[in-house]
C-alpha positions as CSV (number, residue, x, y, z in Angstrom):
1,X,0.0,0.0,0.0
2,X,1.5,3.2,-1.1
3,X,2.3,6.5,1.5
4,X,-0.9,8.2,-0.2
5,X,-3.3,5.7,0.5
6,X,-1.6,5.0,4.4
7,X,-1.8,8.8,5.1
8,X,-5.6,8.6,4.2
9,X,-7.0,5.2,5.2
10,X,-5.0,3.2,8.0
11,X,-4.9,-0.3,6.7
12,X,-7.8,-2.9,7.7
13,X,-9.4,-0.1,10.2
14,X,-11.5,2.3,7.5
15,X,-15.2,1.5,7.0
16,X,-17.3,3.8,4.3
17,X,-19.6,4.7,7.2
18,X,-16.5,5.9,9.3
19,X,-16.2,8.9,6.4
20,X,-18.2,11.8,7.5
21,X,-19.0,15.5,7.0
22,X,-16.4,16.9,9.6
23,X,-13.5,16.2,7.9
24,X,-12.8,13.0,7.3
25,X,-11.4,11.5,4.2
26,X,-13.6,11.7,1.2
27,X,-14.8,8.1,0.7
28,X,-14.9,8.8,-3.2
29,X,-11.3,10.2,-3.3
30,X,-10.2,7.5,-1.1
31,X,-11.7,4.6,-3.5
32,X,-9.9,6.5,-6.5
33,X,-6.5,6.6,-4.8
34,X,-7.0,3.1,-4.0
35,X,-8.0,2.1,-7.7
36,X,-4.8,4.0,-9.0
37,X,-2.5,2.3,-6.6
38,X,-4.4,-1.0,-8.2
39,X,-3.2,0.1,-11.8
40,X,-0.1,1.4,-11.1
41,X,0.6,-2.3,-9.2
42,X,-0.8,-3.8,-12.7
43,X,-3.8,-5.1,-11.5
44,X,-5.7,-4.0,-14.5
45,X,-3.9,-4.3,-17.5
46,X,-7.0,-6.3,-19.7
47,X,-9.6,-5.5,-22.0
48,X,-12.4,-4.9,-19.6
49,X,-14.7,-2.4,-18.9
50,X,-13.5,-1.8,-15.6
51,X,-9.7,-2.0,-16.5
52,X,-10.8,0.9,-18.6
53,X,-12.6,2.9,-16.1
54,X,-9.7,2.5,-14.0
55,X,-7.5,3.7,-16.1
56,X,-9.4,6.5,-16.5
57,X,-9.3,7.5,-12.9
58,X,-5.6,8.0,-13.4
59,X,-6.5,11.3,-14.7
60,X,-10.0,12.4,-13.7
61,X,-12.4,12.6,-11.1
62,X,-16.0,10.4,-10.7
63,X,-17.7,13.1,-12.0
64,X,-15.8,12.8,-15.6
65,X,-17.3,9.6,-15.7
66,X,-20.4,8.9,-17.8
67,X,-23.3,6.6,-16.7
68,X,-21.9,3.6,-18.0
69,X,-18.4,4.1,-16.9
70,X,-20.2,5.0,-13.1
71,X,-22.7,2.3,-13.5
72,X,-18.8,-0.6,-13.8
73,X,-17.0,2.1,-11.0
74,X,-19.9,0.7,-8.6
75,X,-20.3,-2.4,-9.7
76,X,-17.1,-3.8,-10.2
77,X,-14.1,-1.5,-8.8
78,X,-16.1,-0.1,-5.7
79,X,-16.3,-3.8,-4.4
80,X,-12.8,-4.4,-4.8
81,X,-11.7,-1.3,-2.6
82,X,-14.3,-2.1,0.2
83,X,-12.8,-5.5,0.2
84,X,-9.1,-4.0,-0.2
85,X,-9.7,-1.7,3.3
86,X,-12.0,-4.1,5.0
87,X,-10.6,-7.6,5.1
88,X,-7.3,-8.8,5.4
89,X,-4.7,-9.1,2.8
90,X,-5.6,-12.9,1.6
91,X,-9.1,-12.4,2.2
92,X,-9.0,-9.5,-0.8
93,X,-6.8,-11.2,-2.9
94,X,-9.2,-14.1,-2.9
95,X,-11.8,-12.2,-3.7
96,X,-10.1,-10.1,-6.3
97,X,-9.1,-12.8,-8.0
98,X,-12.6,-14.4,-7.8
99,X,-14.1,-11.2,-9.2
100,X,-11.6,-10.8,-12.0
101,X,-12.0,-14.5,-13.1
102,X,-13.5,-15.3,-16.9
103,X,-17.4,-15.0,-16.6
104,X,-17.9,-13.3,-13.2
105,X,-19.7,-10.5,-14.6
106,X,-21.6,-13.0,-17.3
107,X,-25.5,-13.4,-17.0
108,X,-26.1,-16.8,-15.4
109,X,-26.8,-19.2,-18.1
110,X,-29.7,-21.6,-17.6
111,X,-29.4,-25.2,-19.6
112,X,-33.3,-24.9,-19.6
113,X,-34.0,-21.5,-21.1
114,X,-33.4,-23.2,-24.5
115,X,-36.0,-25.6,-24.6
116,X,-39.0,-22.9,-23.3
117,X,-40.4,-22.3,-27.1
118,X,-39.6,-25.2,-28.8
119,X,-39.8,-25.2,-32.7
């Protein structure tokens, strides 16, 4: 974990809920510095839409994003960072590498949809 990311989130001890109006570190800044650490270690280096929208944060903000690009930040990078900051370091990398497997973000396939209007 880089200097950036200690100085604004102590490891293992951040919650989103502990992030408030007084002060505290913006959660949304925080998730973006944590998602450019995760480039920068090459954790994102395929052709995927949230490879892309990671890359992107490189340089902007969550506001530069459009719907789409929002709609993969929270459904596919945000869990990663609330995993990152709130389990321990084999716990994320388990479930980093389950998200990031082949057809995690697939629709479920069921054998049986086929035969519902047979010919």
């Amino acid at each position: 974990m880089s200097a950036v990311i200690a100085a604004l989130v102590p490891a293992n001890d951040w919650h989103p809920r502990d992030v408030d109006d007084e002060g505290g570190p913006d959660f949304y800044e925080v998730a973006r510095t944590t998602i450019v650490e995760f480039v920068e270690e090459g954790r994102f280096n395929l052709p995927r839409p949230e490879d892309d929208v990671a890359h992107k944060l490189r340089d902007h903000t969550l506001d530069d994003l459009d719907d789409t690009e929002r709609d993969t930040f929270f459904g596919r990078l945000l869990p990663l960072v609330m995993a990152f900051h709130t389990r321990d370091r084999e716990a994320f990398e388990e479930e980093f590498a389950k998200r990031r497997s082949p057809g995690f973000y697939d629709p479920p396939t069921d054998p049986g949809q086929d035969d519902l209007f047979p010919s």
